[in-house]
C-alpha positions in Angstrom: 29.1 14.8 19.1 28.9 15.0 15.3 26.7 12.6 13.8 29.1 12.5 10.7 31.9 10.3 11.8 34.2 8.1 9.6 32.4 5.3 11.0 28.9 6.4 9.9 30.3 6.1 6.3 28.3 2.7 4.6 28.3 1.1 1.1 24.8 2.3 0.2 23.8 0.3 -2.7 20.2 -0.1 -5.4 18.6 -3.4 -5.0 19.9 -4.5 -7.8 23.6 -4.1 -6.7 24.3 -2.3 -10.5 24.4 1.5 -8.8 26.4 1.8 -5.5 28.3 4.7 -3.5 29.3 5.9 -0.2 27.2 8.0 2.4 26.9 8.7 5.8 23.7 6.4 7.2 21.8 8.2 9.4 18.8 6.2 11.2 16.4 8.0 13.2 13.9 6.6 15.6 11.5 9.8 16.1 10.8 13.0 14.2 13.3 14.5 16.9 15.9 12.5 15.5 15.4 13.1 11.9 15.8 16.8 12.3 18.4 16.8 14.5 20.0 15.0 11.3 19.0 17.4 8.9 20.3 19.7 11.1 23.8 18.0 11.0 24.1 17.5 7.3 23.4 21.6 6.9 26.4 22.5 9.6 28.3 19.3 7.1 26.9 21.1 4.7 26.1 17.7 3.2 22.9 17.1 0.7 20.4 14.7 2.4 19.2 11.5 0.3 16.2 9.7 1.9 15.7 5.7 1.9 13.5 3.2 3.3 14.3 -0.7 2.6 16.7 0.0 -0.2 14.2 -1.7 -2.6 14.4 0.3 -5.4 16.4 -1.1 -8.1 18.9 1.7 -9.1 20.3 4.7 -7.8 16.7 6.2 -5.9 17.9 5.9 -2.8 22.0 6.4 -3.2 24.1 9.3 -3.2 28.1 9.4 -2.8 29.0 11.5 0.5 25.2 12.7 1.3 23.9 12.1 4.1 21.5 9.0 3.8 18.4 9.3 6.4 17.1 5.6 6.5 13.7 5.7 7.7 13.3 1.7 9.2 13.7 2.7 12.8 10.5 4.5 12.9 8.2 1.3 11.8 5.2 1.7 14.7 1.7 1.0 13.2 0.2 3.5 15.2 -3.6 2.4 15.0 -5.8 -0.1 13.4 -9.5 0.1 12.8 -10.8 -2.6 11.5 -14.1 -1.0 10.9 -13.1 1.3 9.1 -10.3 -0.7 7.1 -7.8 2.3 8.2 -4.5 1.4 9.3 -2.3 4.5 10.7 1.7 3.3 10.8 5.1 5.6 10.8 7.0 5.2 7.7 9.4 2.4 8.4 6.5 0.1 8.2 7.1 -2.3 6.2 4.5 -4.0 3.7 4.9 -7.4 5.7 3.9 -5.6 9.1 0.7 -4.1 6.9 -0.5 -7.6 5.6 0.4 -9.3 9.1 -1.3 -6.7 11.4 -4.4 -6.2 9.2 -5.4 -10.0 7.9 -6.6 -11.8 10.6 -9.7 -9.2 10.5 -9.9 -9.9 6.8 -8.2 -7.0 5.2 -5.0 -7.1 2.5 -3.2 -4.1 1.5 -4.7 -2.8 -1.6 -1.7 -2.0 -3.8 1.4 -4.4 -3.0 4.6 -4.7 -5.1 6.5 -7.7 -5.9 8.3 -8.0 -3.2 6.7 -7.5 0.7 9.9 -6.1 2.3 9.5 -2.1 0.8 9.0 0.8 3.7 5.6 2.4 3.2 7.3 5.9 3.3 9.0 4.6 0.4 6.4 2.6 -0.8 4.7 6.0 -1.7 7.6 8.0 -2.3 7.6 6.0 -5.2 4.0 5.0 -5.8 4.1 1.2 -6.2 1.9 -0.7 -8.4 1.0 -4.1 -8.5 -0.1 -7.3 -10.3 -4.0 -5.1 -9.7 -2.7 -2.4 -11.3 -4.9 -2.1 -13.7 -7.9 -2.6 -11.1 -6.8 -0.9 -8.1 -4.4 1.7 -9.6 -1.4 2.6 -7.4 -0.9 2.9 -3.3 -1.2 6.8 -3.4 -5.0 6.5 -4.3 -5.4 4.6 -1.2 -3.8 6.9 1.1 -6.4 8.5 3.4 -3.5 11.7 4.6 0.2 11.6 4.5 2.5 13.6 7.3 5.4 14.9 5.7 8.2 17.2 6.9 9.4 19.8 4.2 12.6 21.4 4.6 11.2 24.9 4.4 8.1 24.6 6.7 8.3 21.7 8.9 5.5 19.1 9.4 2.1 19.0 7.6 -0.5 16.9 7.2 -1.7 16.6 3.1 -4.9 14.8 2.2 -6.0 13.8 -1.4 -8.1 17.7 -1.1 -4.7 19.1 -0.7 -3.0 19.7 -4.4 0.7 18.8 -2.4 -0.9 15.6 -1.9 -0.8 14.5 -5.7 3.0 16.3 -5.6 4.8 14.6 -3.3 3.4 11.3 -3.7 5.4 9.7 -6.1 8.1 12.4 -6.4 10.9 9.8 -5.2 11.7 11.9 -1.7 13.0 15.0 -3.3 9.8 17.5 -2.0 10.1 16.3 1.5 10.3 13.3 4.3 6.5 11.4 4.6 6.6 10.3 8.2 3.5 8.5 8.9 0.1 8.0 6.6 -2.9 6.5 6.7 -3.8 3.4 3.8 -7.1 2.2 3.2 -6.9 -1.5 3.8 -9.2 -3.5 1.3 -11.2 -6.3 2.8 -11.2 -9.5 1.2 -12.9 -12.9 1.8 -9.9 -14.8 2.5 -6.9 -14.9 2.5 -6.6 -17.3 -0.7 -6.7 -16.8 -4.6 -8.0 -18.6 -7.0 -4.9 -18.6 -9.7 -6.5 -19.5 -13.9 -3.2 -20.2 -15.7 -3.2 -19.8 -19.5 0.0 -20.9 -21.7 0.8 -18.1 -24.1 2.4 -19.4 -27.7 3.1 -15.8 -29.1 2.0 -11.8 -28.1 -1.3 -11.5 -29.9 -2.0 -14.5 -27.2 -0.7 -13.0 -24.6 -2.4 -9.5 -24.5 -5.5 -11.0 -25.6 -5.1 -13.2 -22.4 -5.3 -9.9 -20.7 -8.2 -8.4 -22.5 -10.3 -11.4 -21.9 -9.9 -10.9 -18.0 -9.8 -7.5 -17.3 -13.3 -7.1 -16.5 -13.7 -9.1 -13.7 -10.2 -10.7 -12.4 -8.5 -9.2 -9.4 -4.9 -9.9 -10.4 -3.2 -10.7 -13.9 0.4 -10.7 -14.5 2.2 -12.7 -17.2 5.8 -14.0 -17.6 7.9 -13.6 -21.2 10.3 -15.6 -22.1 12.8 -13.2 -23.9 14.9 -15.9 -25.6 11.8 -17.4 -28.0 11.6 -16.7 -31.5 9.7 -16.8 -34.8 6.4 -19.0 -34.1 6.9 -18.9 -30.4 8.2 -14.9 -30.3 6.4 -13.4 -27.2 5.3 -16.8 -25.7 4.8 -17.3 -22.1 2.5 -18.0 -19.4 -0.1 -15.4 -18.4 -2.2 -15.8 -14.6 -5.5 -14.5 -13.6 -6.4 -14.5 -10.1 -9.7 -13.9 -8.2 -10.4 -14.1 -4.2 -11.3 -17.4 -3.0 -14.7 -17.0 -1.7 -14.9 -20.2 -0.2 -16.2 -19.8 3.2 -14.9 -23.3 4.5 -11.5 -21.9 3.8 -11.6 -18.5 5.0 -10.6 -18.9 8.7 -7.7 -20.5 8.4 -6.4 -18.8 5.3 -6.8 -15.4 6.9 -4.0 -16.6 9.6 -0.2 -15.3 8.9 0.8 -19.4 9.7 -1.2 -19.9 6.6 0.5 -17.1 4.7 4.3 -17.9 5.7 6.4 -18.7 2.9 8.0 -22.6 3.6 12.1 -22.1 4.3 13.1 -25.1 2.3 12.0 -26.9 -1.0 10.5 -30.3 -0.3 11.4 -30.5 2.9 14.7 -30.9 2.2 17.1 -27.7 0.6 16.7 -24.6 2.9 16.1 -21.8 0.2 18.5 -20.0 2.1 20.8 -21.3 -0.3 19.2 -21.4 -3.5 20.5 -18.3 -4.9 23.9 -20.1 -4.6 22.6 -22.7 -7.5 20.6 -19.7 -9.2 24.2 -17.9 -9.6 25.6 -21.7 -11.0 22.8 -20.8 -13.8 22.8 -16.9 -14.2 24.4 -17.2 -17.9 22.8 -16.5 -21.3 22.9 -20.4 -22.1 21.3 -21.7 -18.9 18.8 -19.2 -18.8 17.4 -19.9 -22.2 17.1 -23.6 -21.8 15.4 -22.5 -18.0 13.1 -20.1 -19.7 12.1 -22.8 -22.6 11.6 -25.5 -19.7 9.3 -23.5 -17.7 7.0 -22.8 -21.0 7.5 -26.8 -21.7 6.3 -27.8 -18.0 3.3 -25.1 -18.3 2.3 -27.8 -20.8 2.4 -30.7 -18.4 -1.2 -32.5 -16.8 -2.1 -30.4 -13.7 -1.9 -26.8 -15.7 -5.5 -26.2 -14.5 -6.7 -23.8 -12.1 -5.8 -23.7 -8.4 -5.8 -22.1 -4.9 -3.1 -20.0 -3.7 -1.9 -17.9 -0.9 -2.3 -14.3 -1.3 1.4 -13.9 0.1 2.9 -16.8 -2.4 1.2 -14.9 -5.4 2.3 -10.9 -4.8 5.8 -11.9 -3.4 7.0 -14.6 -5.4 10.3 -12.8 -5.5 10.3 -13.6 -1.7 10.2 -17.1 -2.3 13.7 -17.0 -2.6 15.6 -15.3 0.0 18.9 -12.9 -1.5 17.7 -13.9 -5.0 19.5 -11.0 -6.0 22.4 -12.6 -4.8 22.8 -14.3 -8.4 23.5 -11.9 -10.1 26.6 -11.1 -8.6 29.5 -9.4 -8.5 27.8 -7.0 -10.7 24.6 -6.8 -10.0 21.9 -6.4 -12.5 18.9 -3.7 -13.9 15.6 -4.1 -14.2 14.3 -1.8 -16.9 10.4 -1.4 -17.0 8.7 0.8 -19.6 4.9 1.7 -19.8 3.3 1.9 -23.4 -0.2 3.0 -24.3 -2.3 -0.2 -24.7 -2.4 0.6 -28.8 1.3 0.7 -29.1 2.4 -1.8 -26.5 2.8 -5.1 -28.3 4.8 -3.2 -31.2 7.0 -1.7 -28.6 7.9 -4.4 -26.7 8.1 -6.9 -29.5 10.7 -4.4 -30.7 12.2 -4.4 -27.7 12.8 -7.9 -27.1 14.1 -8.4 -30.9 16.9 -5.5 -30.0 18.1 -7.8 -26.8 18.2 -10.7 -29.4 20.3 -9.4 -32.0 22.5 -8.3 -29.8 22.5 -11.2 -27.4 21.8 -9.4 -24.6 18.5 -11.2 -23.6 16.3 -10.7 -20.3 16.8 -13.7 -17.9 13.2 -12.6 -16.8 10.5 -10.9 -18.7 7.3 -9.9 -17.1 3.9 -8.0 -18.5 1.3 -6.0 -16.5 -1.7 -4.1 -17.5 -2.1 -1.0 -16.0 -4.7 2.4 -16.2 -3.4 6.3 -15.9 -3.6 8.5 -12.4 -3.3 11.8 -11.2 0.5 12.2 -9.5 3.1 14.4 -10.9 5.8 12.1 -11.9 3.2 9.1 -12.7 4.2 6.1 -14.6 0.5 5.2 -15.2 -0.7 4.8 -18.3 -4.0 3.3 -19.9 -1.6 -0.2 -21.3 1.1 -2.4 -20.0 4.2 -2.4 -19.2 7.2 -5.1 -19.5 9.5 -5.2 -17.1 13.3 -6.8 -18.3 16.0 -8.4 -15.4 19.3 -7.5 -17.7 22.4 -8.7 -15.9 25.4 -6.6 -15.8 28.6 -7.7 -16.5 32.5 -6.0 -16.7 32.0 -7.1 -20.7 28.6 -6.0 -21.1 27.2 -2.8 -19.1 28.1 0.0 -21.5 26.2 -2.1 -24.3 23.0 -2.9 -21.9 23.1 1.4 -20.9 23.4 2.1 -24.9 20.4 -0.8 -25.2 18.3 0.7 -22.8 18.7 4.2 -24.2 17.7 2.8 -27.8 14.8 1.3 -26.2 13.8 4.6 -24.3 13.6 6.1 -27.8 11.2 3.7 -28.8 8.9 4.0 -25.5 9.1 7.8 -26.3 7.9 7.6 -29.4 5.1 5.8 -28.3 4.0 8.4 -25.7 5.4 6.0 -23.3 6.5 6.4 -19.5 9.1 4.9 -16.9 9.0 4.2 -13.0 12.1 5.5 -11.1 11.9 2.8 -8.3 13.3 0.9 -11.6 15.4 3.0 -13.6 18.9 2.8 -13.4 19.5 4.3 -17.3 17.2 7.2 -18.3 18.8 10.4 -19.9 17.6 13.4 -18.8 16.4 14.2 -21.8 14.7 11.0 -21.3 12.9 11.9 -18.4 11.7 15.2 -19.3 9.9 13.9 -22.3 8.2 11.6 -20.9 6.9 14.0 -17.9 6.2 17.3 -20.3 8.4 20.1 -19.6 4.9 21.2 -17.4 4.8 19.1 -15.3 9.0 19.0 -14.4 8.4 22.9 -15.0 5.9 23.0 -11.8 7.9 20.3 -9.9 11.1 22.9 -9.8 8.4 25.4 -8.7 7.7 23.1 -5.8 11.0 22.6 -5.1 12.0 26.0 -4.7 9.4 26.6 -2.1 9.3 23.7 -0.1 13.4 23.1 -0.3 14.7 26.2 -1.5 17.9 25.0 -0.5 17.7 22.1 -2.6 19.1 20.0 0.5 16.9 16.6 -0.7 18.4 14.6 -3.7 19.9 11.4 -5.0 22.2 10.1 -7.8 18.9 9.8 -9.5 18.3 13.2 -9.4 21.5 14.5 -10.2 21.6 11.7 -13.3 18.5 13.3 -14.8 19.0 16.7 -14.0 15.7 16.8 -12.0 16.8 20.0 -9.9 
């Protein structure tokens, strides 16, 4: 029976509901099953596109009339040694298994994103990063080996010795399928933070709040308001975060009844149905008098340091389930740029000043510090990047596409990067100059060897002209 029925046709959409099109969603439970796919797209002959969770903002994970292999079926951990810190786990694994399997022996994944629902196939597909960036780099230098099928040869086992290793982590699934891997769980004496807030009235504050931490905190991340101006231009409230070391809290921190998020607000409003109020607010004018509120309460008795759960400070967009949600019909980007910590406040100051005078504004604005690595399509740089929630509307995308592109131009200039688990409006032009024509010059190398049929892509990859 063909696996490519009417029926297996889905909506396939980015997380941020902005890039959308129709495939044919495959789902395999076992290696068997995801070549027996492959197999079927080739007789279809249909292109293959590769997802995990959908997580990915824009179109990394879409393609219109591929055939979509979504890997969540196959989310086994396989082994954990707690000795060691190594957990082995297929690659619909998600990062919530990870954090629930490993921390009742006192381990935490070492790299998370923002969020705690990504695949970790996906995860390093596209090499997360996290609020330790700048500490703990991203999740591909914590893999111990990766199993990957290629098109061309089959299964193979890569570790960080092997040069494919650096390749086809972080190459957004279009070298091959990574099955199963092995992370490098990092132990930690509890499973609380100790959270430092510091109110930010402008940008010199804000990246010397990150200069005056980044020697000895764990985490840092710091939220922009994008509507402020003169005095106040760049203000916002930066967070520093170490591991509680407090013994007489460890026990019961290290529990996942501890971590779990509450499911209502007070007591009272299941935040089920928050994002329905969120929506009520998603406009320009709400959003600036939200954004100037939250810098006004940051000011309020009680702004000292505190204790918080490791899950309530890396997945605050969890907090709030189908967030998303209030941004539609239309969905939204989220546009993150990388600069080189000498050119960063200039950049994004410039940045910020372009959504203002044309009154296309952020709703959310949030700064990271972060440090270079060795991947092929690495967004790592020695600075900081800003990432910008832009909502999309019928009125509004073509301007927010030619913003962005504007914007590029100024990252570029700066010797600047961007993460494709974000992007949703890079040129190929783009893209190639902020890679080197080397390093695109030796993934195409790569790809003709590994898929020299080119069956692996995405409406990313056709957008930027990758293969």
């Amino acid at each position: 029976m063909s696996l490519l029925p009417p029926e297996r046709i889905e909506r396939v959409c980015g997380f941020g509901m902005a890039s959308c099109a129709d495939g044919y969603v495959v789902r395999p439970a076992s290696v068997d099953e995801l070549e027996e796919a492959v197999r079927e797209a080739v007789r279809a002959h249909r292109k293959i596109v590769l997802r995990g969770a959908g997580r990915s903002y824009g179109d990394a994970a879409i393609g219109a009339e591929r055939v979509v292999i979504e890997c969540t079926r196959m989310n086994r951990i396989l082994s954990w040694d707690p000795d060691a810190g190594l957990l082995e786990a297929e690659a619909g694994v998600t990062i919530e298994q990870m954090w629930r399997h490993c921390l009742p022996d006192g381990f935490w994944p070492p790299v998370v994103s923002g969020t705690m629902f990504p695949t970790l196939a996906g995860a390093l597909a596209m090499n997360i990063h996290g609020k330790n960036s700048f500490a703990a780099g991203v999740l591909g230098e914590h893999a111990e080996w990766i199993d990957v099928w290629f098109p061309a040869s089959g299964l193979q086992r890569l570790t960080p010795e092997d040069e494919l290793f650096s390749e086809v982590i972080g190459s957004a699934g279009l070298l091959g399928t990574i099955l199963r891997a092995c992370i490098r769980m990092k132990r930690v004496p509890s499973g609380d933070l100790r959270v430092r807030p510091t109110l930010c009235g402008n940008w010199d504050e804000q990246f010397d709040a990150f200069r005056k931490f980044e020697s000895d905190a764990d985490y840092m991340v710091s939220w922009i308001d994008c509507f402020a101006k003169g005095r106040s231009f760049g203000r916002g409230l930066f967070h520093a975060a170490w591991y509680e070391t407090d013994e007489s809290a460890k026990r019961d921190s290290l529990q996942p009844a501890h971590q779990d998020l509450p499911s209502s607000i007070l007591g009272v409003v299941p935040k089920s149905l928050v994002w329905h109020g969120l929506r009520a607010l998603n406009n320009r004018s709400d959003m600036r008098l939200l954004n100037a509120a939250k810098h006004h309460s940051a000011r309020l008795p009680g702004g000292k340091e505190y204790r918080q759960s490791l899950v309530a400070f890396s997945f605050l967009l969890d907090y709030v389930p189908n967030w998303r949600m209030a941004y539609a019909p239309h969905g939204f980007i989220q546009y993150q740029s990388f600069v080189p910590k000498l050119r960063a406040a200039e950049i994004f100051a410039q940045q910020i000043e372009m959504q203002q005078e044309r009154k296309l504004e952020a709703f959310l604005g949030v700064l990271k510090r972060h440090r270079p690595d060795r991947f092929l399509f690495s967004h790592g740089v020695d600075g900081y990047s800003l990432a910008l929630d832009l909502k999309i509307t019928p009125h509004n995308r073509d301007r927010i596409f030619q913003l962005a592109h504007e914007m590029n131009d100024l990252v570029l200039s700066a010797g600047g990067r961007f993460y494709l688990a974000k992007d949703s409006t890079l040129r190929p032009q783009d893209f190639r100059a902020s890679i080197g024509p080397q390093s695109l010059a030796k993934y195409r190398r790569l790809k003709d060897t590994l898929d020299p049929d080119h069956l692996l892509t995405s409406s990313l990859a056709q957008r930027l002209e990758i293969d």
